[in-house]
C-alpha positions in Angstrom: 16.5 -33.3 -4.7 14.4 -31.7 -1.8 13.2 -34.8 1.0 10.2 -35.1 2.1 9.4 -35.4 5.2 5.9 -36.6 5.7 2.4 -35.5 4.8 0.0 -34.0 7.3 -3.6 -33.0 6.5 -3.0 -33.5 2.5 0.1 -30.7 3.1 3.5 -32.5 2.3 6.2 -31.1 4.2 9.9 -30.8 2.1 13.4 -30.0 3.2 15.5 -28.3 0.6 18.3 -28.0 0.2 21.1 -25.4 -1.0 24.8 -24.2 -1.1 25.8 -20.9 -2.4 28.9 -21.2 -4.3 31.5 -19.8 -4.8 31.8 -19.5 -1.4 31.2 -15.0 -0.1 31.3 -14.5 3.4 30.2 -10.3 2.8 27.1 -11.6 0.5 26.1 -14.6 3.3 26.8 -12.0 6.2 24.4 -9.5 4.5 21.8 -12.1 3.2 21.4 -13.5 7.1 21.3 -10.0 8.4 22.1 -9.1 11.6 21.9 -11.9 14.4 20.3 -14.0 11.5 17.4 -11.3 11.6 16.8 -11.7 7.8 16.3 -15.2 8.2 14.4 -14.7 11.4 11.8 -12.6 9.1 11.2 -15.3 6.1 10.5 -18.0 8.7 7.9 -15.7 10.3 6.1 -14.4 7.3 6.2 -18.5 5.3 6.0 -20.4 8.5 9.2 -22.3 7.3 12.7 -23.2 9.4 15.8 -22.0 8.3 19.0 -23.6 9.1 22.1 -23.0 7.8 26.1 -24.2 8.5 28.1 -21.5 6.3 27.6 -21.8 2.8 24.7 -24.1 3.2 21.4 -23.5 3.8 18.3 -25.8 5.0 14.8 -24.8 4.5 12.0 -27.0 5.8 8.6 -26.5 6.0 5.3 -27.0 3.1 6.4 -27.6 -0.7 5.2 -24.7 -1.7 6.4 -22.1 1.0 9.9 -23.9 1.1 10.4 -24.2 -2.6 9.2 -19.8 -2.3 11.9 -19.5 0.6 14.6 -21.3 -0.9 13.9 -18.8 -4.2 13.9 -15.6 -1.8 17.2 -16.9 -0.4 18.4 -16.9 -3.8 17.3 -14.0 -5.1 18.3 -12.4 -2.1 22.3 -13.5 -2.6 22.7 -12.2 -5.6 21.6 -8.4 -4.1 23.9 -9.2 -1.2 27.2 -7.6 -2.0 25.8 -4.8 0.2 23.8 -4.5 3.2 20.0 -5.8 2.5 17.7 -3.0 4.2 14.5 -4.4 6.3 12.1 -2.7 4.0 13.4 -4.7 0.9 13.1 -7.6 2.5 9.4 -6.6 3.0 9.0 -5.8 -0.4 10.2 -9.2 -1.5 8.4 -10.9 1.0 5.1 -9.6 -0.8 5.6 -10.4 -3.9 7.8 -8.2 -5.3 11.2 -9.6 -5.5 10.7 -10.0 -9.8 9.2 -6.5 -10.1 12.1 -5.4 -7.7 15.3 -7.3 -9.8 13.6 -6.9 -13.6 11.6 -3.8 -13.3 10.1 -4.1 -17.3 10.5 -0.8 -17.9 7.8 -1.4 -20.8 5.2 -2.9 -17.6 5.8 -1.1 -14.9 5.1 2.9 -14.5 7.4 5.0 -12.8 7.0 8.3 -11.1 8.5 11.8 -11.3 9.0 12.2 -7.4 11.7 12.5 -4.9 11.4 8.6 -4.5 13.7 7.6 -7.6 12.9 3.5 -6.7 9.6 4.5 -6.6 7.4 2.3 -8.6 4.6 -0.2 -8.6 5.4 -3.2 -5.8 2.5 -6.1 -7.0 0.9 -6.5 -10.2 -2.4 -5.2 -8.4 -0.6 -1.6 -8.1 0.6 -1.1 -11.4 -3.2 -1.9 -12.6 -4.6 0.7 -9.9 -1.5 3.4 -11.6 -2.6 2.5 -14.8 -5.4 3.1 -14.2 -5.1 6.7 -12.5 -3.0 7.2 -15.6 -6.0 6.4 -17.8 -9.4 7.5 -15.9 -10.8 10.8 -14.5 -12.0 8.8 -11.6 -10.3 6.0 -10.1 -11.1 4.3 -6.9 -8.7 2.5 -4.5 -10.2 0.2 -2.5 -8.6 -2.4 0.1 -7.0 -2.9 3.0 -4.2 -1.1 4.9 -0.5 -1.2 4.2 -1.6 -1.9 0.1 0.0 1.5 -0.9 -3.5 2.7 -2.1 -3.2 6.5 -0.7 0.7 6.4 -0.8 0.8 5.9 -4.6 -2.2 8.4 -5.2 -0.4 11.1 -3.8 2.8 10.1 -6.2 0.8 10.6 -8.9 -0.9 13.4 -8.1 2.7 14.8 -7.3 4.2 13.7 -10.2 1.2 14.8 -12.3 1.8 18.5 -10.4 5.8 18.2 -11.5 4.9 17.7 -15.2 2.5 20.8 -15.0 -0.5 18.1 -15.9 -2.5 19.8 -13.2 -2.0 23.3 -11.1 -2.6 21.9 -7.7 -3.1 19.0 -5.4 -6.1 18.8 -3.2 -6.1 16.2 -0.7 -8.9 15.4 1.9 -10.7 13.0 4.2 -13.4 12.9 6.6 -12.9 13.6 10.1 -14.5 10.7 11.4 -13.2 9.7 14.7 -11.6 6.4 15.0 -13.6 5.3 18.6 -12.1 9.0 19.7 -14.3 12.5 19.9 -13.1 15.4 18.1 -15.2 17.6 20.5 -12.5 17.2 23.4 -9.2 18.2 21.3 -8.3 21.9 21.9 -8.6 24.6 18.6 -10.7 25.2 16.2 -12.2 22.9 13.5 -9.1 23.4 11.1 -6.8 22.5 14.1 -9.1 19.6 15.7 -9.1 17.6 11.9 -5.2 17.9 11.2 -4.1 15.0 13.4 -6.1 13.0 11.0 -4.7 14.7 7.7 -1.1 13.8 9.3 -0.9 10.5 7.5 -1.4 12.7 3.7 1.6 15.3 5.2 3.9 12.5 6.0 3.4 11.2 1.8 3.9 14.7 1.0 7.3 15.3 2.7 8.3 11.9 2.2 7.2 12.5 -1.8 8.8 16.0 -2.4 10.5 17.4 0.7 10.1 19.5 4.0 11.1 22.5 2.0 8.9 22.4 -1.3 5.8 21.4 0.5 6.3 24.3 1.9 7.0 26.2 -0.7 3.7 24.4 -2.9 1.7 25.7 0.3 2.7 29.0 0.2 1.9 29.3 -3.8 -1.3 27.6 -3.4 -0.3 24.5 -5.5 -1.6 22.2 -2.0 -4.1 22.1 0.0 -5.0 19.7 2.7 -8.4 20.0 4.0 -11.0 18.0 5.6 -13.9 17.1 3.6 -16.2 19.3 5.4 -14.5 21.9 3.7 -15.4 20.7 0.3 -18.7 21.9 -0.4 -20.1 24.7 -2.8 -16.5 24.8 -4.5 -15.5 23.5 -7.9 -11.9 22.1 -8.0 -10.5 22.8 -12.0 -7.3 21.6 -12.8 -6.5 19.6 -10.0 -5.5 16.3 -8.5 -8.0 15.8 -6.2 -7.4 12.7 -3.4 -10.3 11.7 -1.0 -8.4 9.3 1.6 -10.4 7.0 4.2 -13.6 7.3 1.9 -15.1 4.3 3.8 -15.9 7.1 6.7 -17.8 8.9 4.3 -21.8 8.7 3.9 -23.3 8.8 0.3 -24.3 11.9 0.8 -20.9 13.6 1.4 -19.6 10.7 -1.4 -21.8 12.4 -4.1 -20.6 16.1 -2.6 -17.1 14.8 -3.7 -17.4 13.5 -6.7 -19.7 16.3 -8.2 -16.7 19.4 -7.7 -14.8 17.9 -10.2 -14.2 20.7 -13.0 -12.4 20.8 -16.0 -9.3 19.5 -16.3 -9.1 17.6 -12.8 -8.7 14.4 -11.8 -9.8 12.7 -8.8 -8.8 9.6 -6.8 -11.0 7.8 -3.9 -9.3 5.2 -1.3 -10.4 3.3 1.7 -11.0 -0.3 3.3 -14.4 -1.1 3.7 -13.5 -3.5 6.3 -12.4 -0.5 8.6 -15.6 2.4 8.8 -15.7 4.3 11.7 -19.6 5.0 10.9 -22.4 4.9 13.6 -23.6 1.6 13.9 -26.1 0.6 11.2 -24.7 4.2 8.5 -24.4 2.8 5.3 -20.8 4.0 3.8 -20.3 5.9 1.5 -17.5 4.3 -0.5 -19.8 0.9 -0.6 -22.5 2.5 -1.8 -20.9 4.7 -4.6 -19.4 1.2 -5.8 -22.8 -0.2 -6.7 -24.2 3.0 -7.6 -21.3 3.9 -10.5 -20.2 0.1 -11.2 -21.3 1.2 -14.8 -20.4 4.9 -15.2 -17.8 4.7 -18.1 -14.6 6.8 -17.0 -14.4 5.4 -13.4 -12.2 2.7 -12.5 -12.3 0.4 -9.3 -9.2 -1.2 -8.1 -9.4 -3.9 -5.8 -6.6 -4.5 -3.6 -6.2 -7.5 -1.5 -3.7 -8.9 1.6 -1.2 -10.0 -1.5 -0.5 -6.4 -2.0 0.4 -5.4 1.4 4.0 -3.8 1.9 4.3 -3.4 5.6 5.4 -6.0 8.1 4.6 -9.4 6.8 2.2 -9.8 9.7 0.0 -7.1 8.8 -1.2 -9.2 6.1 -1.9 -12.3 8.6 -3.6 -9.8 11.0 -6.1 -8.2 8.4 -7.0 -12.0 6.9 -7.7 -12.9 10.6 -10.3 -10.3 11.2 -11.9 -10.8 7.9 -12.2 -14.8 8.6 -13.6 -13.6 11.9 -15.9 -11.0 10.5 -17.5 -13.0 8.1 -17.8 -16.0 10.6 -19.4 -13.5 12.3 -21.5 -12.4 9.9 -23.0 -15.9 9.3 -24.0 -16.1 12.7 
């Protein structure tokens, strides 16, 4: 029986309770991590304490985030007859330690890619796959670390390894981040690709050094920035706009209109991130309200639940939204 401790501000405070038997000393070694780092992390990211004496384990902290902590723990022994890697514990941490231990098979889609483990990680991102899977245009839309361009070039990659498409086309606008273009050395092509970086590192991570590469040379990729976009018609192709809160509706519209037969195209950003002049409508909000009713578009909405970086990342991007919209009532 957990014991409670007291309440404070209608919150009731718990201590549970728990000892993992029969007794494993690999399993509890590998479920602590390193210097207790493992544990170190789940305190951080449910604002619980952790305590243990061998075998058993303490957690104490709000009902609900001990009684979650006490599961993770739990979830995380039986997984522990080998070395738990950092990023699984992320994983886990946001909400995907059932999708990472069941895997419904029947629920969740799965990817033709290097990435064998690769699959949805929240409920949110098997909705946004099915829904690549099932419109012409989907758009992605929330904030970072949500996996929203990372699992749009999977599918494009795995739609390009089943022959569904002939190429992949990915671009974004080269909108400086509070930086100017103007001052970097080369031309246009060479200025942009710092900012294309993050769509090469998805490629190689995706398929390889060696047949990225090899896609270049036979013209099955292209990275580009959006500029580059106009006048052409894109048939048979996976087409990926990334950062598409940098764009304005005028370059939006550009996008969306050199679709051609046979191609598919999918739009990400955050609009709590554009790097627009002061007062520039986006692009990415307006084309929400403009096509809200367009039958073979899709709009996913991701939210801080879905984000698969550091724990804290989450934290960080709900801060800045409470701020923004205190500010914003001001």
């Amino acid at each position: 029986m957990p014991r409670i401790c007291g309440v404070n501000n209608q919150i009731i405070r718990v201590i549970l309770r728990h000892t993992f038997t029969p007794l494993n000393n690999t399993r509890l070694t590998h479920l602590c991590g390193p210097a207790d780092s493992h544990l170190r992390t789940i305190e951080a990211a449910l604002s619980v304490k952790i305590a243990h004496r061998h075998e058993q384990f303490k957690v104490d902290g709000p009902k609900a985030k001990a009684t979650l902590g006490m599961e993770l723990l739990q979830a995380l022994y039986e997984i522990a007859d080998r070395p738990i890697k950092e990023d699984h514990l992320q994983l886990m941490l946001a909400g995907d330690s059932e999708m990472l231990e069941k895997g419904d098979p029947d629920t969740t889609i799965t990817l033709n890619t290097r990435r064998a483990d690769l699959r949805a990680r929240t409920p949110t991102q098997n909705t946004y796959l099915e829904n690549i899977a099932s419109h012409d245009i989907t758009f992605g839309i929330g904030p970072a670390g949500t996996g929203k361009t990372y699992l749009a070039v999977a599918c494009a990659v795995d739609a390009l390894e089943r022959s569904n498409v002939q190429r992949i086309v990915l671009t974004r606008p080269a909108v400086e981040a509070g930086e100017r273009l103007g001052f970097l050395p080369g031309d246009l092509a060479q200025k942009v690709d710092p900012y294309l970086r993050p769509l090469y590192d998805a490629l190689y991570d995706l398929m390889g050094v060696e047949k990225v590469q090899k896609a270049f040379e036979r013209n099955q990729l292209e990275i580009a920035p959006l500029a580059f976009m106009r006048g052409r018609t894109l048939n048979n192709a996976f087409v990926i706009l990334d950062e598409a809160q940098n764009t304005t509706p005028e370059q939006m519209k550009m996008f969306l209109t050199r679709l051609g037969f046979g191609a598919k195209a999918v739009v990400t950003g955050d609009i709590s991130q554009v790097d627009l002049p002061k007062g520039s409508l986006s692009g990415l909000v307006d084309a929400e309200r403009v096509l809200k009713r367009v039958k073979g578009i899709a709009v996913t909405r991701f939210t801080t639940a879905d984000v698969v970086r550091h724990p804290l990342v989450a934290r960080i991007v709900d801060a800045y939204d409470a701020q923004r919209k205190t500010s914003t009532r001001a």
